[in-house]
DSSP file (Angstrom, degrees, kcal/mol; ACC not computed):
  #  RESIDUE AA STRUCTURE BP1 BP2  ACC     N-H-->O    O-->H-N    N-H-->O    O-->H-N    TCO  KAPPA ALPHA  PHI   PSI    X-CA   Y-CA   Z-CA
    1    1 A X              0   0    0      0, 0.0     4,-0.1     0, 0.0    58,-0.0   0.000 360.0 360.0 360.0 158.7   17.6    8.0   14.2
    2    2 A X        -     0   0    0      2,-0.4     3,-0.1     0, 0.0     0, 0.0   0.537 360.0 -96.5-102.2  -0.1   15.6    4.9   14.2
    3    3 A X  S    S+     0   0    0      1,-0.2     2,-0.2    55,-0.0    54,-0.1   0.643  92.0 100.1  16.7  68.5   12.2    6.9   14.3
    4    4 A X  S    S-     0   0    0      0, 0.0    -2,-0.4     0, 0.0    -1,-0.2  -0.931  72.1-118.8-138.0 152.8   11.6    6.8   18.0
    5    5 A X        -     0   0    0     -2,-0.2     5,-0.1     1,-0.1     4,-0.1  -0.280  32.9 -96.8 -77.4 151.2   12.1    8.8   20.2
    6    6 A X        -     0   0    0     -2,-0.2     4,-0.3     1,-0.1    -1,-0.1  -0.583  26.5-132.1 -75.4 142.4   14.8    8.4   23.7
    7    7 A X  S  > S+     0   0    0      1,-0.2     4,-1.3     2,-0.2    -1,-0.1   0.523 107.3  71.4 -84.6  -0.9   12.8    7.3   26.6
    8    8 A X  H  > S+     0   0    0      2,-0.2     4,-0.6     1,-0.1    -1,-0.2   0.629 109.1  41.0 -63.3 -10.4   15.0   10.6   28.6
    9    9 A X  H  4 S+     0   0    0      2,-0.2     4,-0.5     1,-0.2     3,-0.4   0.921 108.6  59.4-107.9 -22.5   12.5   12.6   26.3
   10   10 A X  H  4 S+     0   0    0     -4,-0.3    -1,-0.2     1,-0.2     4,-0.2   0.777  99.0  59.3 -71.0 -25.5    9.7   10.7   26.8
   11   11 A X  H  < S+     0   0    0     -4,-1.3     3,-0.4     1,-0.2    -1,-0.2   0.491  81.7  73.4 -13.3 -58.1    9.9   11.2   29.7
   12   12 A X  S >< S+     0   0    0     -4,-0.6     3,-3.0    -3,-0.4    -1,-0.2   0.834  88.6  70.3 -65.6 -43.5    9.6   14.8   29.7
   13   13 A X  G >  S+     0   0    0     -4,-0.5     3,-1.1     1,-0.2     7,-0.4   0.643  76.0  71.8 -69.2   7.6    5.6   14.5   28.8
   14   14 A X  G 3  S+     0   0    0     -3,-0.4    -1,-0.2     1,-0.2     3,-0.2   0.429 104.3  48.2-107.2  -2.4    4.5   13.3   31.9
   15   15 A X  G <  S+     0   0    0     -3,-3.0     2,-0.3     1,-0.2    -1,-0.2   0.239 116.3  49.0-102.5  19.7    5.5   17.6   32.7
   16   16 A X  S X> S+     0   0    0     -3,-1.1     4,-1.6     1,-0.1     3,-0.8  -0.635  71.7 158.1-153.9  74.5    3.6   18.3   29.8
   17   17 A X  H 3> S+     0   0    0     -2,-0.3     4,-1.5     1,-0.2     3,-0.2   0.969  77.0  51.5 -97.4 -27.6    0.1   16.3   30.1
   18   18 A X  H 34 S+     0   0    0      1,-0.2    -1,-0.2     2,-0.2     4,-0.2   0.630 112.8  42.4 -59.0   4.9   -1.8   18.5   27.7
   19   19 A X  H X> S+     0   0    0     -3,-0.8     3,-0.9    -6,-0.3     4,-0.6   0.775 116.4  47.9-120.4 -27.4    0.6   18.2   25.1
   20   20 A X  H >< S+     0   0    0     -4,-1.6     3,-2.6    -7,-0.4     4,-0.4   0.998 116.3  49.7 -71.1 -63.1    1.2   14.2   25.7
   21   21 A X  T 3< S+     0   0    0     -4,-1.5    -1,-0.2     1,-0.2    -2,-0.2   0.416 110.5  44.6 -16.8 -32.2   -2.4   14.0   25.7
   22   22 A X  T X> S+     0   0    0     -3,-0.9     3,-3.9    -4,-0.2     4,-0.5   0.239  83.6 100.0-118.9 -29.3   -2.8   15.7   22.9
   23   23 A X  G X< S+     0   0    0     -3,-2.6     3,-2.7    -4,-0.6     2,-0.5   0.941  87.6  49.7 -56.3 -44.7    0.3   13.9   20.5
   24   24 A X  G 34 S+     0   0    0     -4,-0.4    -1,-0.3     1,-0.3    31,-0.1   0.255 103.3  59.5 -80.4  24.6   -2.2   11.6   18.6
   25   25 A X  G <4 S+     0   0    0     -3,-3.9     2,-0.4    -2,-0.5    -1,-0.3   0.092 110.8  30.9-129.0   3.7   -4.6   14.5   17.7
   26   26 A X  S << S-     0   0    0     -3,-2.7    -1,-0.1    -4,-0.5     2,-0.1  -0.996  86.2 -93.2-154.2 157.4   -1.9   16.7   15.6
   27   27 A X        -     0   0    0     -2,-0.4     2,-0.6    28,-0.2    30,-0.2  -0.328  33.5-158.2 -51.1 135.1    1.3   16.3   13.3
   28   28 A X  E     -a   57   0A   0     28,-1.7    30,-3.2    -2,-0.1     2,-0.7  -0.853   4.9-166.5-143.5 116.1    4.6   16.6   15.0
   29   29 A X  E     -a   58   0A   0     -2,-0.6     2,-1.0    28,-0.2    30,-0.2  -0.748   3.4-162.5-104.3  88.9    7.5   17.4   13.0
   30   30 A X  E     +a   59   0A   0     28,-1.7    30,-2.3    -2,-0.7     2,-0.6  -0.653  22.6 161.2 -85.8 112.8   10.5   16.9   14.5
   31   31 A X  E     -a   60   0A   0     -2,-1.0    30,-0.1    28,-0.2    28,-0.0  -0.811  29.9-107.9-136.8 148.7   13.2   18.8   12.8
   32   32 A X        -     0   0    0     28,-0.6     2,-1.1    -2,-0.6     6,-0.6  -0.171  32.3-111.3 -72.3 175.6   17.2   20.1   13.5
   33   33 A X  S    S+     0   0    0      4,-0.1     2,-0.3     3,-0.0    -1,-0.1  -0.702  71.7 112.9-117.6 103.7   18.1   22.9   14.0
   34   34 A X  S  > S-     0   0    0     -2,-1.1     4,-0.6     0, 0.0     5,-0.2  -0.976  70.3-115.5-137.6 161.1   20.2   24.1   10.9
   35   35 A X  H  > S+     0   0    0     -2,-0.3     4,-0.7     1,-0.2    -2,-0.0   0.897 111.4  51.9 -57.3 -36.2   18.7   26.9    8.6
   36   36 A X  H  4 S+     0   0    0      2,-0.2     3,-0.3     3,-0.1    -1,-0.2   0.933 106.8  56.7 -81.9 -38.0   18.4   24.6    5.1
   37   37 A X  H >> S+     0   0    0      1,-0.2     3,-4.4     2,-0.2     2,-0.7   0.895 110.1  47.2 -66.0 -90.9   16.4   21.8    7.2
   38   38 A X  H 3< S+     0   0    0     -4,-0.6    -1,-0.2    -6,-0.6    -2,-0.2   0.217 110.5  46.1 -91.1  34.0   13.9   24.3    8.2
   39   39 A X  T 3< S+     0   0    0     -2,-0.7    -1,-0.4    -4,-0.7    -2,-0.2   0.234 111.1  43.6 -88.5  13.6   13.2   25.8    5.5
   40   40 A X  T X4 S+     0   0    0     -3,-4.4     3,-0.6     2,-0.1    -2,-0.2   0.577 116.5  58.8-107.1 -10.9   12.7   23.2    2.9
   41   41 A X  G >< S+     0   0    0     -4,-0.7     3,-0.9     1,-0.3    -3,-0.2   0.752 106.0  47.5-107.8 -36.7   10.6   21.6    6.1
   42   42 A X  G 3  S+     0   0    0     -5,-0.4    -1,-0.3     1,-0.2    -2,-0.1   0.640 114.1  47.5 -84.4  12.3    8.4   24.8    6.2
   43   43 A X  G <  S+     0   0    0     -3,-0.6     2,-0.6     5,-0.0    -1,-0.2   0.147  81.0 117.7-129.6  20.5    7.9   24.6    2.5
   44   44 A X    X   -     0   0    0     -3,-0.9     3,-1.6     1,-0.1     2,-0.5  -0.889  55.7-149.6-105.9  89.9    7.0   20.7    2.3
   45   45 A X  G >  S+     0   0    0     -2,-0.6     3,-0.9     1,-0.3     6,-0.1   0.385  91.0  71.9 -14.8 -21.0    3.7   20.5    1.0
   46   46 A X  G 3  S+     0   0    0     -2,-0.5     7,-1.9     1,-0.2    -1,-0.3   0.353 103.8  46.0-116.0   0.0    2.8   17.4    2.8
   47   47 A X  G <  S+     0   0    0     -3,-1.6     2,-0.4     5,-0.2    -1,-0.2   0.068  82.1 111.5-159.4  36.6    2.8   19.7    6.1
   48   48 A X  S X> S-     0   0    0     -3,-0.9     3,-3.1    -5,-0.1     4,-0.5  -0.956  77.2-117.0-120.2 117.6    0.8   22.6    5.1
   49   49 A X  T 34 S+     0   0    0     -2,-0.4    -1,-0.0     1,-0.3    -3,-0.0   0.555 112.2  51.5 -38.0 -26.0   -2.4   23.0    6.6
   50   50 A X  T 34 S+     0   0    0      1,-0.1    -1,-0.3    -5,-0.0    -5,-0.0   0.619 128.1  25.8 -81.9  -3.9   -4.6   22.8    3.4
   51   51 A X  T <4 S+     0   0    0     -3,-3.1    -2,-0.2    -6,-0.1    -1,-0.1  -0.100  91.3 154.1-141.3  18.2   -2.7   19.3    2.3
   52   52 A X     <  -     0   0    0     -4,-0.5    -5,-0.2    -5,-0.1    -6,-0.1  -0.324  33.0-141.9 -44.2 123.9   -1.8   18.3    6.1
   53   53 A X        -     0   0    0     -7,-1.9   -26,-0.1     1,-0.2    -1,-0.1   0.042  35.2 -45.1-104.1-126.7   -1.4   14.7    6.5
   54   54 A X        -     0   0    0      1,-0.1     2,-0.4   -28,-0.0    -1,-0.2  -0.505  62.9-106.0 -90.1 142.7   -2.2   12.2    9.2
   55   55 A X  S    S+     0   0    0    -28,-0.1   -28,-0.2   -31,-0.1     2,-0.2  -0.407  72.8  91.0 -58.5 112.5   -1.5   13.0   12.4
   56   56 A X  S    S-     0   0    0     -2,-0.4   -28,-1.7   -31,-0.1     2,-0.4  -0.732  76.2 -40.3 179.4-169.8    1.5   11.2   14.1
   57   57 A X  E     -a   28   0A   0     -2,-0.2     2,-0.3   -30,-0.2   -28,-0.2  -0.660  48.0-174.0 -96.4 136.5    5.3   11.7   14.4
   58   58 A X  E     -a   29   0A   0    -30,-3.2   -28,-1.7    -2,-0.4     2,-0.5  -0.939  14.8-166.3-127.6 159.4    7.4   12.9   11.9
   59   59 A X  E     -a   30   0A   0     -2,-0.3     2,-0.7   -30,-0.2   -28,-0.2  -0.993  16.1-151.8-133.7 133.1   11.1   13.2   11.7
   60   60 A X  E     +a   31   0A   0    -30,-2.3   -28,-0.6    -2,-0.5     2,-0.4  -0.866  21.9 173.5-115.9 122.1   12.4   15.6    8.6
   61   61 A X              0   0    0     -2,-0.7    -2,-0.1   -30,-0.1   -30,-0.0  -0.884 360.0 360.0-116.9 151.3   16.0   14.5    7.4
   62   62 A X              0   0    0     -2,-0.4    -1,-0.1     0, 0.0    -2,-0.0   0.291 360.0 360.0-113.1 360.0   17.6   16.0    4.4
């Protein structure tokens, strides 16, 4: 991925205005879904609420 999102998905927030409203106020971690990615992705320092960092889009690839 190029790190943007498909405009089919963008799409989607305009059924979801608090949470499109909302993207540039919190972390968003976008991650697949296999079992190793998210767990090394819940255990990534960089996205744990006492060392959180700036709020924006994230993509986690292994």
């Amino acid at each position: 991925m190029n790190g943007s999102l498909k405009q089919s998905i963008k799409s989607l927030w305009d059924k979801l205005p608090t949470f499109r409203d909302s993207m540039n106020k919190v972390l968003t971690l976008h991650v697949p879904i296999k079992k190793e990615i998210i767990e090394a992705s819940l255990k990534d320092s960089d996205f744990m609420l006492a060392t959180k960092t700036t709020a924006n889009y994230y993509w986690y690839k292994l």
